[in-house]
C-alpha positions in Angstrom: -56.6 18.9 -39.8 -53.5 18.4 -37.2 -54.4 18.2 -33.4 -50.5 19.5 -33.1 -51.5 22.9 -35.4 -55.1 24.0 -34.9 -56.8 26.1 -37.3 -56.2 29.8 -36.9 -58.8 32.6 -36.5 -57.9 36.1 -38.0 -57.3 37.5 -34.4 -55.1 34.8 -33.9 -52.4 35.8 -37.2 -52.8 39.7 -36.2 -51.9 38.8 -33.0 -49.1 36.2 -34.1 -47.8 39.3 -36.7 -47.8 41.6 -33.6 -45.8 39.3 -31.8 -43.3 39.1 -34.8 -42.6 42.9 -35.2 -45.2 43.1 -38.1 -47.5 46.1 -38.5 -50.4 46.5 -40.5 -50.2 49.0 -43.7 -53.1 51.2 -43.9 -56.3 49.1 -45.9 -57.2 50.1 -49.7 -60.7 49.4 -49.8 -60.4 45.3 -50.1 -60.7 42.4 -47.9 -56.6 41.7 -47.7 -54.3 43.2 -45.3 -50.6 44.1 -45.6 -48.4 43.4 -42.6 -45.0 44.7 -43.0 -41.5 44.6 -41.4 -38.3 45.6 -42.3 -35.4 43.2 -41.0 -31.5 44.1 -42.3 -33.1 46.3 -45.5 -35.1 43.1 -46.5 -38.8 44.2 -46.7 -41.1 41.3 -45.0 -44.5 41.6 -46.6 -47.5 39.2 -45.5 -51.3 39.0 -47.6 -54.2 38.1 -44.9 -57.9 37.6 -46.4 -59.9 37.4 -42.9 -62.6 36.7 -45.2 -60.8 32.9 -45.3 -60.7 32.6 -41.7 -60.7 29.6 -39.8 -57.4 30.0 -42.2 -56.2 26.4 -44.0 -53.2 24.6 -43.0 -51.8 26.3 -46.7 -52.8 29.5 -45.6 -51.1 29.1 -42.4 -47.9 27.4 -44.3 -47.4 30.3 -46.8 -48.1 33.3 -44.3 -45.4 31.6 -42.3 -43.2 31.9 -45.4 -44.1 35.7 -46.2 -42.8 36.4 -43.0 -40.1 35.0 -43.2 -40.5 32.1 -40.3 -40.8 28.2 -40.3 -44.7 27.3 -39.7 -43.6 26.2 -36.0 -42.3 29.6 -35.0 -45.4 31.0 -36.2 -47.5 29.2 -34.1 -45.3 29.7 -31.1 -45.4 33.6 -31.7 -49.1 33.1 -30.7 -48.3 32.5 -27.1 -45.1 35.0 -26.9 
């Protein structure tokens, strides 16, 4: 694992989400969330399984891309 991108917990993506305008959808009875925003009538959905949490360095890499941000902004959301 890097020392320059830590593992994440699940607080930690809800709260980086928050920070990037996401909210959640309301659950459907399984262990994945939907966090959703809407940017220029482009839909931004991102999958989190807290189940997987500490989440992988893949994890991390393709949330980033579901919303729609390089992985370094979405660490840096964290501390917005």
């Amino acid at each position: 694992m890097s020392g320059h991108y830590p593992p994440l917990t699940y607080r930690d993506v809800r709260t980086i989400l928050r920070n990037l305008g996401f909210a959640p959808r309301p659950r459907t009875g399984t262990s994945h969330e939907q966090w959703c925003k809407t940017v220029d009538n482009h839909l931004y959905k991102v999958t989190v399984d807290g189940t997987k949490a500490p989440f992988s360095q893949i994890l991390i890499r393709s949330m980033a891309a579901q919303a729609g941000v390089s992985k370094r902004d979405f660490y840096a959301a964290l501390r917005l």
